[in-house]
N, CA, C and O of each residue as an XYZ file, in Angstrom:
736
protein
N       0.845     -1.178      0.000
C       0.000      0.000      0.000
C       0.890      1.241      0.000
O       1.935      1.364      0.638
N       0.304      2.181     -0.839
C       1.086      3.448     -0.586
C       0.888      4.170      0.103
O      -0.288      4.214      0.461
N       1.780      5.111      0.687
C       1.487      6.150      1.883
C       1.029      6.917      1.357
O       0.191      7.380      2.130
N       0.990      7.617      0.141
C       0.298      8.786     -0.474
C      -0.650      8.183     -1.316
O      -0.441      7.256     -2.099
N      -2.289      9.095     -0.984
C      -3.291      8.402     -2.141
C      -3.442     10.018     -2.792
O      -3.925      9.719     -3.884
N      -3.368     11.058     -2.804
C      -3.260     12.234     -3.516
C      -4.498     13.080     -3.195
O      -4.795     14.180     -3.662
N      -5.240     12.236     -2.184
C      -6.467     12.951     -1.688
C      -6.610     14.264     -1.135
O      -7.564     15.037     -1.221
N      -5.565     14.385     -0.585
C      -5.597     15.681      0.386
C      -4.422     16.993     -0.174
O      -3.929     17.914      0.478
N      -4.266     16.659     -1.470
C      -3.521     17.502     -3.002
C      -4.415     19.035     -2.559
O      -3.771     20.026     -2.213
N      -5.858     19.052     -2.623
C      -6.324     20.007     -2.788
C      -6.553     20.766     -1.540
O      -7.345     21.708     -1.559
N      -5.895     20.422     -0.400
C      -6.332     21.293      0.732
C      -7.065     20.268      1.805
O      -7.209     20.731      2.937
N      -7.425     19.254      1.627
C      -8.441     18.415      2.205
C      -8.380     17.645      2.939
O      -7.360     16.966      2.817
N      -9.105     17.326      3.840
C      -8.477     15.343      4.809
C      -9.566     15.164      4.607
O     -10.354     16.024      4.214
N      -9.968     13.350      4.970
C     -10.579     12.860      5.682
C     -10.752     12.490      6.848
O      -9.900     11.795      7.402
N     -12.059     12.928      7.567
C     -12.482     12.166      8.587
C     -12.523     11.519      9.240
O     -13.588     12.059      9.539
N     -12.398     10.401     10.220
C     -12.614      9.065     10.552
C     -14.374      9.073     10.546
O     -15.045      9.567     11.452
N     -15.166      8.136      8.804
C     -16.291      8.565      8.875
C     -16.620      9.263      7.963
O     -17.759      9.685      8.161
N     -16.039      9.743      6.695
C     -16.152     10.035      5.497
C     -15.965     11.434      5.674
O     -14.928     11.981      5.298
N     -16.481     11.776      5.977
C     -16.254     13.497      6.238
C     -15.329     14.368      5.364
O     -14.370     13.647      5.639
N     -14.765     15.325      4.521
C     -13.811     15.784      4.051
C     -13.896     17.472      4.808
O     -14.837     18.265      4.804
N     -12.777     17.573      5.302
C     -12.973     18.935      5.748
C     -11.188     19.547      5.111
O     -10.213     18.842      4.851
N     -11.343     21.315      5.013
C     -10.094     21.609      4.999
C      -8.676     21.152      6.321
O      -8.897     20.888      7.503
N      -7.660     21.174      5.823
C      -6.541     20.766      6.638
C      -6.792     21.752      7.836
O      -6.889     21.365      9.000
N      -6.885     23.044      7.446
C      -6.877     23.987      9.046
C      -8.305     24.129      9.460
O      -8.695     25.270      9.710
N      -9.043     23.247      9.556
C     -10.438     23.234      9.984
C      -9.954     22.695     11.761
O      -9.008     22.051     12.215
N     -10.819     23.169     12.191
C     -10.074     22.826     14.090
C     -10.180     21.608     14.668
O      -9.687     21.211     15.724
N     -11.058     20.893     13.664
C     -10.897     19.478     14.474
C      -9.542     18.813     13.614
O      -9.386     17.641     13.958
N      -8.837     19.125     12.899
C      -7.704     18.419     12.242
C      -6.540     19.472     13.217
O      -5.628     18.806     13.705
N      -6.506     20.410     13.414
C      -5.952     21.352     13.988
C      -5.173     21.083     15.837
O      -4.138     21.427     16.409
N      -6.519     20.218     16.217
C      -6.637     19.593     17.277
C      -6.028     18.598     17.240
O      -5.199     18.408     18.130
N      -6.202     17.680     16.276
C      -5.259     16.223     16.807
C      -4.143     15.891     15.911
O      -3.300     15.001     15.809
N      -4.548     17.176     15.186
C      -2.742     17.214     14.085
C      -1.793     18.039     15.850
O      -0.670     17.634     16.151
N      -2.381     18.918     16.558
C      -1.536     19.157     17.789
C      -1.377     18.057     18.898
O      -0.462     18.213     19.706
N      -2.123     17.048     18.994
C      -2.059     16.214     19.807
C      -0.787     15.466     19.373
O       0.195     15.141     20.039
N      -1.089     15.275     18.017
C      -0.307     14.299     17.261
C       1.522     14.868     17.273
O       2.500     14.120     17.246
N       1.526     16.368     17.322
C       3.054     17.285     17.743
C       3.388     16.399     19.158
O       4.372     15.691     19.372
N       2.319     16.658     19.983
C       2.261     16.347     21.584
C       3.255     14.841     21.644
O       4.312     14.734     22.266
N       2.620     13.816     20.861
C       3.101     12.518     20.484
C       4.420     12.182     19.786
O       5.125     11.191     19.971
N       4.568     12.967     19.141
C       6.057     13.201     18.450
C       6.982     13.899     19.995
O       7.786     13.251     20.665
N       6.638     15.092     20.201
C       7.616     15.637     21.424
C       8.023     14.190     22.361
O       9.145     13.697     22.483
N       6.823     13.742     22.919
C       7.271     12.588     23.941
C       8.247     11.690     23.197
O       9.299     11.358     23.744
N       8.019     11.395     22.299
C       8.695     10.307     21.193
C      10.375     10.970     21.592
O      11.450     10.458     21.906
N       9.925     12.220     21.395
C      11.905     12.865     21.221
C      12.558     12.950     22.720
O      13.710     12.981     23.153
N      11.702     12.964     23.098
C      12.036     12.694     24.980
C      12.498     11.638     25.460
O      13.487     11.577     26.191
N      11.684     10.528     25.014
C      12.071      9.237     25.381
C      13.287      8.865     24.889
O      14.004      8.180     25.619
N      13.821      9.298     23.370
C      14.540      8.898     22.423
C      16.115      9.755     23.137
O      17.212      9.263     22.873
N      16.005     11.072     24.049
C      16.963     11.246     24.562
C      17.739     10.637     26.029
O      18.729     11.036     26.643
N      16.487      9.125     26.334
C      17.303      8.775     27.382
C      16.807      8.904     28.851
O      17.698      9.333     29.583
N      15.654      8.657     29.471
C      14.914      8.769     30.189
C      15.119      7.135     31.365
O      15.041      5.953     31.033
N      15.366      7.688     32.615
C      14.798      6.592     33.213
C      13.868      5.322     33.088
O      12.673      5.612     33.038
N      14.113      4.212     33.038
C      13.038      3.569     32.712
C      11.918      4.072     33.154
O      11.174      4.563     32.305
N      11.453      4.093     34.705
C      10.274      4.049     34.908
C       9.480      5.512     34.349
O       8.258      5.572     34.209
N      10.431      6.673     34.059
C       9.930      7.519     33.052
C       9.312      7.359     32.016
O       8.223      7.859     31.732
N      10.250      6.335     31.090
C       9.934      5.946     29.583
C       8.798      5.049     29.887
O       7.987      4.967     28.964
N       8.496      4.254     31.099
C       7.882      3.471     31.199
C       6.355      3.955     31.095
O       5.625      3.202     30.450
N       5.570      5.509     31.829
C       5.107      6.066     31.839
C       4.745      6.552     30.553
O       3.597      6.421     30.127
N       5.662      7.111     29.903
C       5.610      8.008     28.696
C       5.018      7.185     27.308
O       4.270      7.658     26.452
N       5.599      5.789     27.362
C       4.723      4.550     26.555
C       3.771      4.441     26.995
O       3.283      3.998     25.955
N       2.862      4.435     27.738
C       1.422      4.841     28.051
C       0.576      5.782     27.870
O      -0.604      5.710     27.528
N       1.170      6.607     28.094
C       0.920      8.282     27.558
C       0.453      8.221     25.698
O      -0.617      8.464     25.139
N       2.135      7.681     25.025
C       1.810      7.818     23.716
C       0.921      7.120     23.069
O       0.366      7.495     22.036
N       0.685      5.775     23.799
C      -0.609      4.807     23.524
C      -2.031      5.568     23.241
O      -2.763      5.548     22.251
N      -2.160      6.405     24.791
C      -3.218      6.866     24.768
C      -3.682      8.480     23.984
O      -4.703      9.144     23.804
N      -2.726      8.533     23.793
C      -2.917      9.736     22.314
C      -3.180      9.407     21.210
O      -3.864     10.102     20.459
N      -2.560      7.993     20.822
C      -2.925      7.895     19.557
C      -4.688      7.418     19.611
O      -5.380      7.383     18.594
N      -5.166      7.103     20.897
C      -6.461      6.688     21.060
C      -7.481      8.304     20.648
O      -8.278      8.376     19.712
N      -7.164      9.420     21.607
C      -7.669     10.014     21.605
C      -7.280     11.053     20.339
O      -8.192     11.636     19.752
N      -6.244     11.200     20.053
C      -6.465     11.448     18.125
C      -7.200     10.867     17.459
O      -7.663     11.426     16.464
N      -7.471      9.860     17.704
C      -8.265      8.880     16.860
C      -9.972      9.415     17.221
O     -10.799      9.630     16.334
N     -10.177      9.524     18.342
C     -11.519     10.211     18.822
C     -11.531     11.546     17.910
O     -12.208     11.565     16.883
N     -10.765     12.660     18.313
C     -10.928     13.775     17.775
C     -11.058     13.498     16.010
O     -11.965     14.150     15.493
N     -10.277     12.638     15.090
C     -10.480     12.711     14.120
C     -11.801     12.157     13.620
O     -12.166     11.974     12.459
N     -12.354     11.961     14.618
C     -13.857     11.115     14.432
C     -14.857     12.086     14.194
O     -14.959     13.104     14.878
N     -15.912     11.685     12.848
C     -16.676     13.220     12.877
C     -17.547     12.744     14.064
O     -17.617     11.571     14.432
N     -18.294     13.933     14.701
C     -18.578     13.216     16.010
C     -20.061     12.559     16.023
O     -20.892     12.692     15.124
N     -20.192     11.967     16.988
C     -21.435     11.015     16.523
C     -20.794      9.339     15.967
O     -21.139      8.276     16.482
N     -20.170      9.434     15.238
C     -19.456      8.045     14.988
C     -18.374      7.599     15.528
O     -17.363      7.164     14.977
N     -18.621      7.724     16.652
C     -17.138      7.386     17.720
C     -16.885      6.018     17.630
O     -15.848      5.399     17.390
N     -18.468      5.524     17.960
C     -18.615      3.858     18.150
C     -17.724      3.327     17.124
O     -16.849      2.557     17.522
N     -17.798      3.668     15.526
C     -17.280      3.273     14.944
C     -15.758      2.561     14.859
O     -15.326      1.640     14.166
N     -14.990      3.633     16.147
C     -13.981      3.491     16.261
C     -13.622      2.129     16.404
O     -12.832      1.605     15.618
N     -14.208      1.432     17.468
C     -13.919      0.414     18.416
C     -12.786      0.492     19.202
O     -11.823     -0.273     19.163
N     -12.942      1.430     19.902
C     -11.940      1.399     21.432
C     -12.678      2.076     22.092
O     -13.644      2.816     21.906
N     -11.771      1.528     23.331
C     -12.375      2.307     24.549
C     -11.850      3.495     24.931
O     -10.776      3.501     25.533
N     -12.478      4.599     24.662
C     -12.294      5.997     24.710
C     -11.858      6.507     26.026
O     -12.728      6.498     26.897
N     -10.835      6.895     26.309
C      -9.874      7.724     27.576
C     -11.163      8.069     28.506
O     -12.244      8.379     28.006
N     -10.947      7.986     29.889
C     -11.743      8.618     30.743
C     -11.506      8.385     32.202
O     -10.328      8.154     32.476
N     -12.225      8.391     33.058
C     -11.825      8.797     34.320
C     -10.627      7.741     35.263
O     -10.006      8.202     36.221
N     -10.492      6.532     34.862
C      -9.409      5.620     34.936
C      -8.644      6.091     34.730
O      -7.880      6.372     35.654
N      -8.230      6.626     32.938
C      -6.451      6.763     32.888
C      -6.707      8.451     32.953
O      -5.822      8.947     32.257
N      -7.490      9.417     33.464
C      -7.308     10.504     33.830
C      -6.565     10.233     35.804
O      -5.976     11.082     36.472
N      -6.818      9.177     36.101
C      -6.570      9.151     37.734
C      -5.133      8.166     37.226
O      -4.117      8.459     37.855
N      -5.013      7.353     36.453
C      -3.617      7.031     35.864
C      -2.935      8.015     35.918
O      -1.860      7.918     36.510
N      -3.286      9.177     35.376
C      -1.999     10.206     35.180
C      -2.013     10.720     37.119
O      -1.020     10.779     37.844
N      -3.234     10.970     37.450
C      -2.700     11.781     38.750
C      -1.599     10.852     39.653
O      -0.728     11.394     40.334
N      -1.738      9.572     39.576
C      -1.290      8.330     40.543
C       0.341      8.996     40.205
O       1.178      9.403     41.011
N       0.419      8.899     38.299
C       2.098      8.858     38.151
C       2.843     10.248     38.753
O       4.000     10.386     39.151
N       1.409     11.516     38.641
C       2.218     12.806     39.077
C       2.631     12.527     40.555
O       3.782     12.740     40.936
N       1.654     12.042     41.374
C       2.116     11.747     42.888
C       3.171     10.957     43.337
O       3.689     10.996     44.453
N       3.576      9.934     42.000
C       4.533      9.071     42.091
C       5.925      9.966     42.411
O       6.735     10.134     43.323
N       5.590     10.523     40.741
C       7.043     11.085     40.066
C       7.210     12.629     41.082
O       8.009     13.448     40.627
N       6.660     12.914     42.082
C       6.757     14.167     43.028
C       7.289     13.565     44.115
O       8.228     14.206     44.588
N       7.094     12.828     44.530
C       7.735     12.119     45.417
C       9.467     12.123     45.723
O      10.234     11.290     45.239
N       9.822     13.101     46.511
C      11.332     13.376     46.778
C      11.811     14.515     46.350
O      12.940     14.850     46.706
N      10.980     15.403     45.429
C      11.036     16.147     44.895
C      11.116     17.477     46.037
O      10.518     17.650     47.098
N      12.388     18.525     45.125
C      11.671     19.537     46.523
C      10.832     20.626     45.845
O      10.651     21.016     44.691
N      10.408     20.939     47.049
C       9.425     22.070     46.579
C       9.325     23.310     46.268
O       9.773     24.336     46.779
N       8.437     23.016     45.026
C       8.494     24.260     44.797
C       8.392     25.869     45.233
O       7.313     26.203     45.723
N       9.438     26.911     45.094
C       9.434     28.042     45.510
C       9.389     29.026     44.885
O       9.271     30.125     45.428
N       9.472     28.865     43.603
C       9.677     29.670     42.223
C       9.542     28.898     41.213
O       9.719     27.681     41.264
N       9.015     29.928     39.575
C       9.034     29.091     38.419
C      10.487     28.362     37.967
O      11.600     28.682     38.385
N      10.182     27.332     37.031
C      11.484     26.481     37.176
C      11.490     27.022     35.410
O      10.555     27.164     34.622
N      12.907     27.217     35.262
C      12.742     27.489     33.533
C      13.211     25.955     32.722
O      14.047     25.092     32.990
N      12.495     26.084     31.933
C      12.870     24.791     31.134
C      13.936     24.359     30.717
O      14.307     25.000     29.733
N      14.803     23.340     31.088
C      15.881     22.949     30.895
C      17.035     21.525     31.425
O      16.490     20.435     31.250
N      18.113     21.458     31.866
C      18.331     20.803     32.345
C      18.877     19.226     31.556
O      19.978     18.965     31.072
N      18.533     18.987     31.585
C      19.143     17.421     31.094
C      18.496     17.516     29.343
O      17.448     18.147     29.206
N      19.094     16.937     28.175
C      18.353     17.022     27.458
C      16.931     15.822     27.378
O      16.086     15.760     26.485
N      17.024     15.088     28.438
C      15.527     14.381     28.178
C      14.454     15.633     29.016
O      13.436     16.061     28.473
N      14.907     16.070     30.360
C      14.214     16.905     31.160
C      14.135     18.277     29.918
O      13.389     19.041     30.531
N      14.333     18.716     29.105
C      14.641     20.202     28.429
C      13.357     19.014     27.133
O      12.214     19.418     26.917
N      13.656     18.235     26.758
C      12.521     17.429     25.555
C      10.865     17.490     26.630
O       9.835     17.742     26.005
N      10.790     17.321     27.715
C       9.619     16.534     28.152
C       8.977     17.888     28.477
O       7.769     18.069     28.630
N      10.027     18.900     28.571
C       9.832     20.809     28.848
C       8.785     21.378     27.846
O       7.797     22.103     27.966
N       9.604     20.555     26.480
C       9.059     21.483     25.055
C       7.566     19.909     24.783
O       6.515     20.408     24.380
N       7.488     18.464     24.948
C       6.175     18.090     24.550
C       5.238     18.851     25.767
O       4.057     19.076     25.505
N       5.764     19.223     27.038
C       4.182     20.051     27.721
C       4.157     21.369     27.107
O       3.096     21.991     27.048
N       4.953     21.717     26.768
C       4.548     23.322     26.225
C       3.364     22.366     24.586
O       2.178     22.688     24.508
N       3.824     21.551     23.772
C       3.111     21.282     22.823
C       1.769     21.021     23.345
O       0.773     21.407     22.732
N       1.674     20.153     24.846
C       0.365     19.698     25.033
C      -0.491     20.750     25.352
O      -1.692     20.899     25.127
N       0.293     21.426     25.889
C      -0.585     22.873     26.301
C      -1.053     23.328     25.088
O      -2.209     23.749     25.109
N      -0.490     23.356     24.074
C      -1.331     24.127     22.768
C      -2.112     23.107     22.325
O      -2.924     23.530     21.502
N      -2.245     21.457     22.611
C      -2.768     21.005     22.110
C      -4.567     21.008     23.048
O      -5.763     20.916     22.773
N      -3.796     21.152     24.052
C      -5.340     21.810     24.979
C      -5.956     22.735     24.202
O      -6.915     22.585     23.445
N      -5.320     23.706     24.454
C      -5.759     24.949     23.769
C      -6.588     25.048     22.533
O      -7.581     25.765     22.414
N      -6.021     24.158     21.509
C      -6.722     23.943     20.052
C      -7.967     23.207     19.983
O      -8.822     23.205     19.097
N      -7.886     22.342     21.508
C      -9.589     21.203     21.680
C      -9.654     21.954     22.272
O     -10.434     22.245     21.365
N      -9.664     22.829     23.062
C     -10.832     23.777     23.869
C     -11.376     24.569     22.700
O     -12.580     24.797     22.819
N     -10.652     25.191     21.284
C     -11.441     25.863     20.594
C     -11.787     25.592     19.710
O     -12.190     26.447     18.922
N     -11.802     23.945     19.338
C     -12.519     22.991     18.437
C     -13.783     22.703     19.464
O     -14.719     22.519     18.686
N     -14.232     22.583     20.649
C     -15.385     22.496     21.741
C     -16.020     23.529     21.568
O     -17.163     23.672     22.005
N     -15.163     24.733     20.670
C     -16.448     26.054     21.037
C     -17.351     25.590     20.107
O     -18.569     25.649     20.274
N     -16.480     24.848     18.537
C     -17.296     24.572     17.288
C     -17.898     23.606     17.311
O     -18.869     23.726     16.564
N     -17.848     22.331     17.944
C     -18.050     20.963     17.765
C     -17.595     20.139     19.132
O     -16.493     20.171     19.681
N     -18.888     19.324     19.550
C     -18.880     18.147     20.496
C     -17.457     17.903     20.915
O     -16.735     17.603     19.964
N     -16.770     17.959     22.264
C     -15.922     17.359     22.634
C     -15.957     16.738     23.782
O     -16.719     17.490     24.390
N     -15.641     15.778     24.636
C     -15.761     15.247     25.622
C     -15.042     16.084     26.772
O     -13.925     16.539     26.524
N     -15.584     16.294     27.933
C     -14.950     17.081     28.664
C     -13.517     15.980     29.708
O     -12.544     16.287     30.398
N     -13.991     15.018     29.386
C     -12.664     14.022     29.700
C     -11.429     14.056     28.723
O     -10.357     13.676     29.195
N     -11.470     14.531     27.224
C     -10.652     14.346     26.406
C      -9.463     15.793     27.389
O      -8.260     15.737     27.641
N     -10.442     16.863     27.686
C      -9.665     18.435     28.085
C      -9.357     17.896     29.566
O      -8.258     18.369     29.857
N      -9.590     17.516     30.087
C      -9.345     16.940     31.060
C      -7.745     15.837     31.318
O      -6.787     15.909     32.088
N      -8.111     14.994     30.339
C      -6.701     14.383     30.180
C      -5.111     15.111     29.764
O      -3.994     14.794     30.173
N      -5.554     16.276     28.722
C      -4.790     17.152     28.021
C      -4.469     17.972     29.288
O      -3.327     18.407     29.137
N      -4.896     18.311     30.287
C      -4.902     19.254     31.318
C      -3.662     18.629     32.061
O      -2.636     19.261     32.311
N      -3.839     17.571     32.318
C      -3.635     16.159     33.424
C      -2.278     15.853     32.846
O      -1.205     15.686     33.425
N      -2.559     15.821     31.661
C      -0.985     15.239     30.452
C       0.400     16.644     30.796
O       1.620     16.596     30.952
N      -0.402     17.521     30.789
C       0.608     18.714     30.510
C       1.112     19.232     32.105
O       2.026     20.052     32.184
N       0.399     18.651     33.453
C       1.221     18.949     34.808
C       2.230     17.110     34.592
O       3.438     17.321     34.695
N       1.937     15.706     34.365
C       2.258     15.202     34.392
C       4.240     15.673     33.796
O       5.309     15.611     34.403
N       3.844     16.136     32.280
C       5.551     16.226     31.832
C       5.553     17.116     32.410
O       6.639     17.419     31.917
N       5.315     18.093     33.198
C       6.164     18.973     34.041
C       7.139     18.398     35.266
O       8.234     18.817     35.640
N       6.361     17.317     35.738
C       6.333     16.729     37.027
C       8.232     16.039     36.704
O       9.306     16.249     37.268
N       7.755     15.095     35.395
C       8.610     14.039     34.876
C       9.767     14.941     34.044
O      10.738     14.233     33.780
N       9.882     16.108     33.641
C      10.817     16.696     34.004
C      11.988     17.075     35.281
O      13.219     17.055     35.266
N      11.492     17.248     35.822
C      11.769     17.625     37.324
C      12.945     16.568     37.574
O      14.171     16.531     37.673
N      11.426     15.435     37.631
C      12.185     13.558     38.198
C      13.305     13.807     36.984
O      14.370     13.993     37.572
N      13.441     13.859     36.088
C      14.307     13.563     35.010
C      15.426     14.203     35.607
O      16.227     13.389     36.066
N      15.779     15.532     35.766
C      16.554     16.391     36.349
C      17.165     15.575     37.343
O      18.194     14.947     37.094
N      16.556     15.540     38.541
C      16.415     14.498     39.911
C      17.472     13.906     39.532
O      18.671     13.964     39.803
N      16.791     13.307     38.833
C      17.559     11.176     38.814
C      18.851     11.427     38.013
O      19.619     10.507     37.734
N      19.129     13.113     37.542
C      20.753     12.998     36.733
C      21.236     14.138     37.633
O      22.049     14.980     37.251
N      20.707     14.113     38.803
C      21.389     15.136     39.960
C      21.765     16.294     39.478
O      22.785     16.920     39.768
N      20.554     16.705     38.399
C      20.691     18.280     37.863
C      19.661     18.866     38.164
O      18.519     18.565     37.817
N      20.368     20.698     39.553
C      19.270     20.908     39.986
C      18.508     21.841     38.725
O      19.031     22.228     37.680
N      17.010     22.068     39.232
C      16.229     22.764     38.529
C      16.725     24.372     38.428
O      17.617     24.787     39.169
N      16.181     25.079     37.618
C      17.155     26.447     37.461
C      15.600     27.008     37.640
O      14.461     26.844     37.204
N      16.446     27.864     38.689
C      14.481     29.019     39.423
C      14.317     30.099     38.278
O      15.347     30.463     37.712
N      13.448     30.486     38.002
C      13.368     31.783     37.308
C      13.547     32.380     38.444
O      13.159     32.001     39.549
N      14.450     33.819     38.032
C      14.910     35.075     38.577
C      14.223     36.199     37.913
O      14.427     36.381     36.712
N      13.397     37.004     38.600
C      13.224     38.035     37.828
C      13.987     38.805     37.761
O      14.773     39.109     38.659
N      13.863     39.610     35.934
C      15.159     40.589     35.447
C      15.191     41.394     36.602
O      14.196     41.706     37.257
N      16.454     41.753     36.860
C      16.792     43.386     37.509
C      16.372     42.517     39.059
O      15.618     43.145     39.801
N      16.737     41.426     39.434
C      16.603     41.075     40.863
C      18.346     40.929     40.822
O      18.964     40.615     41.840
């Protein structure tokens, strides 16, 4: 099979569900950002992460490609999908790993600037992606049906790599760098 069928030549995707909408229409907008979100972790992991980090983060990317798969769904034909759609389980999955991965951690006293190890400085830049990928399903929800568990997880996803930054830092005994404000 080929990877290119020439369909989407003119500006166009499909649906999951026949649907043809333009490429910057917000529900492609949405899980073409989820789908950044999924790539960032990918480059995170790929720089070298603790197991039980990476171990985490393969769960994570599992469940994106689930819920891309939702968002690319025109809505109403979810069923079609056949999976079981993200919800209050692996939304309390993620809180379990933030409580995990905080654990030893010290506390916070100031913003931490992004950086540090290059897996901790990768897991920096996929939450800054998830955050826009929030952002883009909160304003695909103004246009069209979204599950308030999908914004919910995206919420949940984006303190999680903050957290697993940190641990990343941690576990290579590199401390976190405080933001200073200018002229202090």
């Amino acid at each position: 099979m080929k990877i290119y069928t020439k369909t989407g030549d003119s500006g166009s995707t499909g649906l999951f569900g026949g649907e043809r909408v333009d490429k910057d229409d917000a529900r492609v907008d949405g899980y073409g950002t989820v789908d950044e979100t999924n790539a960032a972790i990918g480059v995170a992991r790929a720089a070298g992460l603790t197991v039980e980090i990476d171990a985490v983060l393969a769960a994570v990317q599992s469940d994106l490609f689930t819920l891309g798969a939702e968002l690319a769904c025109v809505p109403g034909h979810e069923a079609r999908l056949k999976l079981a759609l993200l919800g209050g389980p692996d939304i309390e999955r993620l809180e379990r790993a933030i409580d995990t991965a905080e654990e030893g951690l010290a506390p916070l006293t100031s913003f931490v600037l992004p950086g540090g190890t290059p897996g901790a400085a990768a897991l920096h830049a996929a939450r800054t992606a998830c955050r826009r990928a929030e952002r883009r399903v909160v304003a695909l929800r103004r246009a069209s049906p979204v599950r308030d568990e999908v914004i919910v997880y995206l919420n949940r996803l984006s303190d999680l790599l903050f957290v697993l930054a940190r641990r990343a830092n941690h576990a290579a005994g590199v401390t976190d760098v405080p933001w200073v404000k200018s002229g202090a």
